[in-house]
C-alpha positions as CSV (number, residue, x, y, z in Angstrom):
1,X,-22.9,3.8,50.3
2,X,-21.0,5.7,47.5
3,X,-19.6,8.9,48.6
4,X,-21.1,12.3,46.5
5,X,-17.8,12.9,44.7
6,X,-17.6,8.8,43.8
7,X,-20.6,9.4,41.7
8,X,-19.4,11.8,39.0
9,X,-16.3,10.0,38.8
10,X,-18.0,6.6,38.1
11,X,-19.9,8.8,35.7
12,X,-16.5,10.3,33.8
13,X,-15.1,6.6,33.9
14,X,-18.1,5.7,32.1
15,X,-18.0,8.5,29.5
16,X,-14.3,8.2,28.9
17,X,-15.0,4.3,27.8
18,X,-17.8,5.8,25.7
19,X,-15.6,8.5,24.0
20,X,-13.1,5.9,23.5
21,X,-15.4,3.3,22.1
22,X,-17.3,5.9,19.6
23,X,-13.5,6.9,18.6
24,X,-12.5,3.0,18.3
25,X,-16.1,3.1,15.7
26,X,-15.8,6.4,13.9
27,X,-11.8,4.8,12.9
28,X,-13.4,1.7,11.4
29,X,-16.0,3.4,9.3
30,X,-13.3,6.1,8.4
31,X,-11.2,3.0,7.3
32,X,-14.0,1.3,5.4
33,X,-15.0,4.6,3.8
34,X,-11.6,5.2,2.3
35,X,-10.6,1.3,0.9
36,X,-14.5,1.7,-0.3
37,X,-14.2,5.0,-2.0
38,X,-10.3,4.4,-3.0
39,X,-11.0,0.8,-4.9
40,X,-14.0,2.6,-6.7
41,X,-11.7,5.5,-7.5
42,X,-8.8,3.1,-8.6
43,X,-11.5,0.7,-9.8
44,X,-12.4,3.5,-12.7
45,X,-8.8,4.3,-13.4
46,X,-7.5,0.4,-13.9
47,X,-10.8,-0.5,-15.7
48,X,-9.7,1.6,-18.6
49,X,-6.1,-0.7,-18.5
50,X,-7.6,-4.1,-19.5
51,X,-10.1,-2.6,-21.9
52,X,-7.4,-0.7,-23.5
53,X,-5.2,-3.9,-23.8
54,X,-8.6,-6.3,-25.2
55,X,-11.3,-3.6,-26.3
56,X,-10.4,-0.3,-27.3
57,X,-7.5,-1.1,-30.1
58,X,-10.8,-2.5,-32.1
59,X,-13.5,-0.4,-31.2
60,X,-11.5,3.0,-31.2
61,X,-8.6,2.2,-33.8
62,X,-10.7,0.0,-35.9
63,X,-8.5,0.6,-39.2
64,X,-5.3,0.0,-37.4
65,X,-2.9,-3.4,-37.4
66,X,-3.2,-4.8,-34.5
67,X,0.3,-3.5,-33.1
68,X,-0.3,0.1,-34.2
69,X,-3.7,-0.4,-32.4
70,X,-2.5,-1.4,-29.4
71,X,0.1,1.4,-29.6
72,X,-1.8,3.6,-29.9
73,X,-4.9,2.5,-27.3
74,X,-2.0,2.8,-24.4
75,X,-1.0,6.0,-25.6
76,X,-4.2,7.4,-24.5
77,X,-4.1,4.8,-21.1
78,X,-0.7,7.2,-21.0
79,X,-2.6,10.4,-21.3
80,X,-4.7,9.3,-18.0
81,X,-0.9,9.2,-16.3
82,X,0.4,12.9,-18.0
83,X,-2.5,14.3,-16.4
84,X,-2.1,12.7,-12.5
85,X,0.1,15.5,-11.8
86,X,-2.2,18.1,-12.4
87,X,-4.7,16.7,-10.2
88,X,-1.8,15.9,-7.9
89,X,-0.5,19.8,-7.9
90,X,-3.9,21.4,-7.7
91,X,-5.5,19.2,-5.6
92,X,-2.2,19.7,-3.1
93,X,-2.6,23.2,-3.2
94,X,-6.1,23.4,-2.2
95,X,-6.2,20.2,0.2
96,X,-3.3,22.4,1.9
97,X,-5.4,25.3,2.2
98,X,-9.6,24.0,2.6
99,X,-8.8,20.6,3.7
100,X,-8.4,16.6,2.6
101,X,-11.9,15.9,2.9
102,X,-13.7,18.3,0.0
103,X,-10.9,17.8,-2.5
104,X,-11.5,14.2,-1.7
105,X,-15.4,14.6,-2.6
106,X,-14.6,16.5,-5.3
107,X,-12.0,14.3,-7.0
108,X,-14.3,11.1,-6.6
109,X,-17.4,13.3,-8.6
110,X,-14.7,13.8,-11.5
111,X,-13.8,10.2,-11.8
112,X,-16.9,8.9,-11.3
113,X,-18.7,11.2,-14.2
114,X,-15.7,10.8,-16.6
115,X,-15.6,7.1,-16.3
116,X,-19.4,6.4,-17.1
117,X,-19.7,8.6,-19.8
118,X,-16.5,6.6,-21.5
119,X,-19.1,3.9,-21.3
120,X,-21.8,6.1,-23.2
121,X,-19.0,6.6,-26.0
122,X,-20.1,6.0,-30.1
123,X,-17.2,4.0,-31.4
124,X,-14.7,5.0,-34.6
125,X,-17.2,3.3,-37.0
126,X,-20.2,5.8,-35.7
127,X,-18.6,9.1,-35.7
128,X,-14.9,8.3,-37.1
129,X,-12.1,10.3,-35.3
130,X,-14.1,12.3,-32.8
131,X,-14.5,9.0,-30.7
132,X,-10.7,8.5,-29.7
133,X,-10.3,12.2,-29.0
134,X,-13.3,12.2,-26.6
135,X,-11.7,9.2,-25.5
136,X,-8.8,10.9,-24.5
137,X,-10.2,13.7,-23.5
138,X,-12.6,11.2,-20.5
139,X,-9.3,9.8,-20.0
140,X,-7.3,13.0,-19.2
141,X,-10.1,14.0,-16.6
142,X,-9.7,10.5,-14.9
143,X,-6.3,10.8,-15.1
144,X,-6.5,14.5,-12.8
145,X,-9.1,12.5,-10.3
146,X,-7.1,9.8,-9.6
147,X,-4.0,12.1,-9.0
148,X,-5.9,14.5,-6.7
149,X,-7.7,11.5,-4.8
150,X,-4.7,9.4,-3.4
151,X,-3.0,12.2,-1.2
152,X,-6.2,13.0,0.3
153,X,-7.4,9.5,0.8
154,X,-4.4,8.3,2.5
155,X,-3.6,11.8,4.4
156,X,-7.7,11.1,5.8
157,X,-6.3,8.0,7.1
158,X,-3.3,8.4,8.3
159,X,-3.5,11.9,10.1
160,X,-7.3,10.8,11.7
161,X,-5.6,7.4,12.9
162,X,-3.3,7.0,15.8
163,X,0.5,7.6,15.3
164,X,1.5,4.2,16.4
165,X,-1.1,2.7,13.8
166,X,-0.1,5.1,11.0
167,X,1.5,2.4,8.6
168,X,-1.3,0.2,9.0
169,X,-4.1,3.2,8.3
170,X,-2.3,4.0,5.0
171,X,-2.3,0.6,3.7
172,X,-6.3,0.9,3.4
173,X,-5.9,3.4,0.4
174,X,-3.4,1.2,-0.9
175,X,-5.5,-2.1,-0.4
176,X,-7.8,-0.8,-2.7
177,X,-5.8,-1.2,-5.8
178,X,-5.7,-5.1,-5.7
179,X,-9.0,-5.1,-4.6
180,X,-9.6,-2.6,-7.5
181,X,-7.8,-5.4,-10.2
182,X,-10.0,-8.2,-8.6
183,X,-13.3,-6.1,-9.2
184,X,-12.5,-5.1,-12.8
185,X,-11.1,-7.8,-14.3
186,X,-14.0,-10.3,-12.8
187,X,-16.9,-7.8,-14.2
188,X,-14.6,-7.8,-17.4
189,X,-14.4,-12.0,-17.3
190,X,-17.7,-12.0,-16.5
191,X,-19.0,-9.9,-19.3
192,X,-16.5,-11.2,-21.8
193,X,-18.0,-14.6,-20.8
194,X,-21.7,-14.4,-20.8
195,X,-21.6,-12.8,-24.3
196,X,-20.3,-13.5,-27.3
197,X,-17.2,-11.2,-28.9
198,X,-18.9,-9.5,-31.1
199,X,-21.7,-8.6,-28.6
200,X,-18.8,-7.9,-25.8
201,X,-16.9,-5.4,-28.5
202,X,-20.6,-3.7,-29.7
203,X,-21.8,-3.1,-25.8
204,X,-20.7,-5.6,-23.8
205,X,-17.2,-3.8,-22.8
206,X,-19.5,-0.8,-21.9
207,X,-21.2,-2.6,-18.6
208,X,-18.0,-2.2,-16.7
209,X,-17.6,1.4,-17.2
210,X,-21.9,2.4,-16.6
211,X,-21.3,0.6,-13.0
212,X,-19.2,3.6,-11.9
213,X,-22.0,5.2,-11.2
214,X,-22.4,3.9,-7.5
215,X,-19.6,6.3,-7.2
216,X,-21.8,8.7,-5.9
217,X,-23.5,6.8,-3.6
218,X,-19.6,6.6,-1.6
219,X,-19.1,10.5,-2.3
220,X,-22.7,11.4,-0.3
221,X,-21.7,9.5,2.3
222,X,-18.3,11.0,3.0
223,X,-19.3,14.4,2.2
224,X,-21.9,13.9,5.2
225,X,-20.7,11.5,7.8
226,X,-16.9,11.7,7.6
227,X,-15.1,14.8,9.0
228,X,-11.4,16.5,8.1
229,X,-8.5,15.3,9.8
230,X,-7.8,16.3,13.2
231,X,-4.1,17.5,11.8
232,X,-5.4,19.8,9.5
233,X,-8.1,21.0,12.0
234,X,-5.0,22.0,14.4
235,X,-3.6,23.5,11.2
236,X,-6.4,26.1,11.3
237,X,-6.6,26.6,14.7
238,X,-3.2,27.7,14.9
239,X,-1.8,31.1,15.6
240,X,1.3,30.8,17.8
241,X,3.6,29.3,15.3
242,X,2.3,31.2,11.5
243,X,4.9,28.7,10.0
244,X,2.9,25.7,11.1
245,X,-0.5,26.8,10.3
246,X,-2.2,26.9,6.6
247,X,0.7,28.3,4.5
248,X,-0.9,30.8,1.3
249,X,1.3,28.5,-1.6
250,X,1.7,25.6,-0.4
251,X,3.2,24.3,-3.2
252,X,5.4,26.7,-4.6
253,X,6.9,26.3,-0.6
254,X,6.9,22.9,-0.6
255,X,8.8,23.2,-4.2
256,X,11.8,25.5,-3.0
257,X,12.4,23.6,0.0
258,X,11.9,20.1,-0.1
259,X,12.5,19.6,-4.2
260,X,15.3,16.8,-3.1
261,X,12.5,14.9,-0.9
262,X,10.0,14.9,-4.0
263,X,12.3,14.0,-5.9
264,X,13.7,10.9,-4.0
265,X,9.6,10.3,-3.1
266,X,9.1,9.5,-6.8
267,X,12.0,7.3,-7.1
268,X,10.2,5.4,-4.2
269,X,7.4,4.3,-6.4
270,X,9.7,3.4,-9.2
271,X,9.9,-0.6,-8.9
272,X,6.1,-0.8,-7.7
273,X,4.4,0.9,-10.3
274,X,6.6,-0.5,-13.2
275,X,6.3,-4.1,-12.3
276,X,2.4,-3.4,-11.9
277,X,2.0,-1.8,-14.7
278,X,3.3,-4.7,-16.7
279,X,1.1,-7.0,-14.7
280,X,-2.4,-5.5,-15.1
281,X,-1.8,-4.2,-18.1
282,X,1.0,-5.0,-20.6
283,X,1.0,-8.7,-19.8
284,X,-3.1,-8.8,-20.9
285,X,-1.8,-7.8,-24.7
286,X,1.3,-10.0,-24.6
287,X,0.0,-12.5,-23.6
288,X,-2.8,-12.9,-25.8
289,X,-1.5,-11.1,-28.6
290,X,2.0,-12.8,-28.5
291,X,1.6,-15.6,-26.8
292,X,-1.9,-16.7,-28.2
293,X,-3.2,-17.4,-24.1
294,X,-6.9,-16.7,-23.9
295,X,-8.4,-13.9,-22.9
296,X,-10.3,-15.0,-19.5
297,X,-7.8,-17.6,-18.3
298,X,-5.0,-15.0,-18.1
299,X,-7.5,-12.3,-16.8
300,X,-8.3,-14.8,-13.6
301,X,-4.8,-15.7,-13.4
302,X,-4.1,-11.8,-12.3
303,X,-7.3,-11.5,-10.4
304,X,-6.1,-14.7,-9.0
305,X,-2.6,-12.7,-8.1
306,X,-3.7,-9.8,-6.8
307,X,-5.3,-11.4,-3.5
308,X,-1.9,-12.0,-2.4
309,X,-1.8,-8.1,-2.2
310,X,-4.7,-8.3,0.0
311,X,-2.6,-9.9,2.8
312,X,0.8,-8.3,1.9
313,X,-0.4,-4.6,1.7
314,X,-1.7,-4.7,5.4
315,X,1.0,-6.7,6.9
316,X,3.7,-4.7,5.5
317,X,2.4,-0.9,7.0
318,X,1.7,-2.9,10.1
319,X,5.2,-4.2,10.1
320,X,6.3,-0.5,9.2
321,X,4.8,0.5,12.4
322,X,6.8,-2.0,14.3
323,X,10.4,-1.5,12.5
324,X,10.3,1.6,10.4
325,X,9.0,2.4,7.0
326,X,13.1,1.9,5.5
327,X,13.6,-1.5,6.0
328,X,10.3,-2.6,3.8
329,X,11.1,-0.4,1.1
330,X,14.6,-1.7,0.7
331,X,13.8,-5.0,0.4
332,X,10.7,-4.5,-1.9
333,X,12.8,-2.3,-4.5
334,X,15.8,-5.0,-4.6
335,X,13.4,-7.7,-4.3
336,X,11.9,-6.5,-7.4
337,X,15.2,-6.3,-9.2
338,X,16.2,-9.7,-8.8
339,X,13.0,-11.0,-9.7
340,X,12.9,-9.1,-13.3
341,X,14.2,-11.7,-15.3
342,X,13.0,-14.8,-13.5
343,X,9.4,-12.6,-13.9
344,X,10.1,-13.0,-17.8
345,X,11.2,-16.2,-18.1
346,X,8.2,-17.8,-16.3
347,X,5.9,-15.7,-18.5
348,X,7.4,-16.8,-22.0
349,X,6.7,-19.9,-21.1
350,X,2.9,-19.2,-21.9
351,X,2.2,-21.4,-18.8
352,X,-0.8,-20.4,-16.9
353,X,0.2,-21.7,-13.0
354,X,4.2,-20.2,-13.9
355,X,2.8,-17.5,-14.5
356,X,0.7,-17.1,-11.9
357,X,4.2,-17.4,-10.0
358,X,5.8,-15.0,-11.7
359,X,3.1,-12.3,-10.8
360,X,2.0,-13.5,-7.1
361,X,6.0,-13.2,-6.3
362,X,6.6,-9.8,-8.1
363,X,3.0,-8.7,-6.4
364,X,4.7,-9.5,-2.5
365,X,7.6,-7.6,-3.5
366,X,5.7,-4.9,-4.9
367,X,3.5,-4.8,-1.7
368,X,6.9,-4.2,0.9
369,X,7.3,-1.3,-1.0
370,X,3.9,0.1,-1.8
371,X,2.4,-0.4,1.6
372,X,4.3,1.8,3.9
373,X,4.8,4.2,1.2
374,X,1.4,6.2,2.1
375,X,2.4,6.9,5.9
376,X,6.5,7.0,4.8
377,X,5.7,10.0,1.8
378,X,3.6,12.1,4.1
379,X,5.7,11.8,7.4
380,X,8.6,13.4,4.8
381,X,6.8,16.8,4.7
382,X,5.2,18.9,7.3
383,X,1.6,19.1,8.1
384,X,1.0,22.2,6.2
385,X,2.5,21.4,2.8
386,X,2.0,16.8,2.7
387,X,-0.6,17.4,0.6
388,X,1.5,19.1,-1.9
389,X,4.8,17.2,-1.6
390,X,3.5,13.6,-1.2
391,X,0.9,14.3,-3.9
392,X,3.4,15.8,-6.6
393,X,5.9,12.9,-5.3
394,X,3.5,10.2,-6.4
395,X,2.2,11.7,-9.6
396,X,5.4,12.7,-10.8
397,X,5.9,8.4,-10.7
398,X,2.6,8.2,-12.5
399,X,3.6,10.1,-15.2
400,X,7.4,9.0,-15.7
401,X,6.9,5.5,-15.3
402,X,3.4,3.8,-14.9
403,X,1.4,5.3,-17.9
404,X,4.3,4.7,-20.0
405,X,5.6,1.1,-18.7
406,X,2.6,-0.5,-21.2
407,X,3.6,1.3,-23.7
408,X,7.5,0.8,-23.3
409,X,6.8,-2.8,-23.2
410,X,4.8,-3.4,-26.1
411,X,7.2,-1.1,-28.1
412,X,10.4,-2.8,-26.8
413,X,9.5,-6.6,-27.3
414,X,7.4,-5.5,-31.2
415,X,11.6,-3.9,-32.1
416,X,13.7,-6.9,-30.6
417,X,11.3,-9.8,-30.1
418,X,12.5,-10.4,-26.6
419,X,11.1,-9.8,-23.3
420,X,14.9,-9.0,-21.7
421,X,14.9,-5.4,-22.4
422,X,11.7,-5.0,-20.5
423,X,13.4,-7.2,-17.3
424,X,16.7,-5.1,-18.0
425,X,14.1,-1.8,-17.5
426,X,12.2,-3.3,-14.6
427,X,15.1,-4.3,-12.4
428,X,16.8,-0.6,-13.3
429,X,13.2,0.4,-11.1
430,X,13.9,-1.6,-9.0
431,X,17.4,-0.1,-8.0
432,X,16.6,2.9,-8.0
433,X,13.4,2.3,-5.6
434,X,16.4,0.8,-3.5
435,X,18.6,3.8,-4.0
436,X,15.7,6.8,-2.9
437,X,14.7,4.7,-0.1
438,X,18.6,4.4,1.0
439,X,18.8,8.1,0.8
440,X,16.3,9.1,2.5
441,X,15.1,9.9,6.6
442,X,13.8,7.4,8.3
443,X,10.4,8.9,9.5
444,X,9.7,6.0,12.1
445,X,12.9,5.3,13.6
446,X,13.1,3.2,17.2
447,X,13.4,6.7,19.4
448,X,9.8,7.8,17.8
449,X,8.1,4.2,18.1
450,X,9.8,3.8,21.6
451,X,8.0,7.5,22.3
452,X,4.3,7.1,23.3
453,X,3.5,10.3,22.4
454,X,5.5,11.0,19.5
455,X,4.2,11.4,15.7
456,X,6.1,10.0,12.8
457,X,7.7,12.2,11.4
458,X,7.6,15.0,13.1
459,X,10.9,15.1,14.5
460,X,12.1,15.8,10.8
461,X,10.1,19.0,10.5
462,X,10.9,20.7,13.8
């Protein structure tokens, strides 16, 4: 017969295992929720990419050659990228001070709204020049969504997840951008196929950008089941240490004292975002513009592409976990380097399984890089300004090189004819992707992973 006290205890080993199981279940929807919302959210941003390679250089810049129309549709793809840094500086400052999770809510609303109402847009033949500026104008408000969303989405995963699963956390923001490319491009194959042109470039091109609207479906659900992270609920609680808790300008602190960090954070993204960019984006015009490759085929060649990202992102911020977020970057950047010019030769052949090659290898390398990046930028900041400093890090690469990497390409090969110049620039990303990672802390290093209860990071902020 069980004694009195071997009751209760039975009991407490019985609610522990609950409490640990309901934990184990709120981390899986937490990580569903965020590669859910995130691919929307990146979803909205890259739809406006392909479109503005095949649609908008017709519909919006009608009376335009077809360079100066393509010129000028990724200048306003840029203006999405000039205005991530806004998003990225006011949505640090106030997911610093109210939390990750409303800015998060409230980023998602913005891209959500701007996106479907590009899809309720009269084109330049209806009302002439007012429909590229309201274009740009849609694009501008995307542009400070997406560059509020990321911090918080990846800070909601990685500071509610454990500190020996960190890496792997991130990687389900990051996910979402291949999975993001696969979702566009096939509603943009499948719409482009179903129809004829002239249908596709009156309304078919709209479908794609109306669809957003289930946006809001993800926003109700994390504005009512998911809660802040437990970091920044610490953050509030605290009193002892006033340098540790919410800080007043979170920003304008994180400015004066970790400028070099942000700076060498942005370099981080440099080979990623460039090599991307030219992927999803500039390699759509080339190649059917230059090239004369169909439309579809070389859209389902990158969807085709970007499920190698689908493995790669999640193995690599695993890995990170195991060996440290350095090692990853390193080889990604330099990875990315060599392969510039092997990248371009495969595509000028205008071969369709080369260059699937060319993008599925540049994708891995990309991925080594990218997918420790959203545990590695927050763990180089302290609790009470990573909002700030990783956000501004990132946008400040949004800005500098991915909006204008489309751009920069069509510009470079239309002036020489050559795709070298655009290898020479990728593999200069590369480098110096290699060169910020080489100068900067190791957040993860084998004394923290060998420390059960040690937090990445951490030990660079005491």
């Amino acid at each position: 017969m069980a004694t009195p006290l071997a009751q209760p205890e039975g009991r407490s080993e019985r609610l522990g295992a609950g409490l640990s199981t309901a934990r184990s279940r709120a981390s899986r929807k937490l990580l569903a929720a965020g590669l859910i919302a995130s691919s929307i959210e990146w979803y909205d941003f890259f739809l406006y990419g392909t479109a503005a390679a095949l649609v908008f250089p017709r519909v919006f810049f009608p009376h335009s050659s077809a360079l100066m129309g393509t010129l000028l549709a990724f200048s306003t793809f840029w203006a999405g990228f000039v205005a991530r840094p806004i998003g990225g500086v006011l949505a640090g400052h106030f997911g610093d001070k109210y939390g990750r999770k409303p800015v998060v809510v409230t980023c998602l609303v913005l891209m959500g709204a701007a996106t479907f109402l590009i899809g309720c847009l009269p084109s330049a033949a209806s009302v002439g020049v007012l429909a590229p500026t309201l274009l740009v104008t849609l694009r501008f408000v995307q542009g400070i969504a997406a560059g509020g969303q990321w911090g918080g989405i990846v800070l909601l995963l990685t500071e509610s997840a454990s500190p020996k699963r960190r890496g792997f956390a991130g990687t389900f923001g990051q996910t979402s951008v291949p999975v993001a490319v696969i979702i566009s491009n096939l509603i943009f194959v499948a719409a482009g196929s179903l129809m004829p042109d002239d249908a596709f470039l009156s309304w078919g091109w709209r479908i794609p950008f109306l669809l957003s609207v289930v946006m809001f479906l993800v926003v109700l659900y994390i504005q009512t089941k998911v809660e802040d992270t437990p970091e920044f609920r610490e953050l509030q609680r605290e009193t002892s240490r006033p340098e540790s808790a919410v800080v007043r300008a979170p920003l304008a602190q994180v400015i004066r004292n970790r400028w070099g960090t942000i700076l060498l954070g942005c370099g981080l993204l440099s080979a990623t975002n460039s090599l991307f960019y030219v992927s999803v984006s500039g390699l759509l015009s080339y190649g059917t513009d230059s090239l004369g490759i169909e439309r579809n085929p070389l859209l389902a060649v990158v969807l085709a592409s970007s499920v190698a990202m689908l493995v790669t992102l999640p193995w690599s911020g695993h890995i990170s976990d195991k060996v440290g977020r350095r090692p990853l970057i390193l080889v990604g950047g330099l990875g990315v380097a060599v392969w510039a010019f092997p990248y371009f030769r495969l595509v000028d052949t205008a071969s369709l399984p080369l260059i699937f090659v060319a993008v599925v290898v540049g994708f891995v390398f990309q991925c080594l890089t990218y997918g420790p990046i959203a545990s590695f930028l927050g763990e180089l900041f302290a609790p009470s300004v990573r909002y700030s400093g990783a956000s501004l890090a990132y946008q400040l690469s949004a800005i500098i090189v991915s909006g204008g990497t489309p751009f920069l390409m069509t510009a470079l090969i239309a002036k020489t004819g050559s795709t070298m110049p655009v290898a020479a620039y990728i593999m200069v990303m590369g480098l110096i992707t290699f060169a910020s990672a080489w100068f900067l802390p190791e957040t993860n290093s084998a004394e923290v992973r060998n420390d059960p209860h040690a937090v990445p990071g951490a030990h660079l902020h005491r």
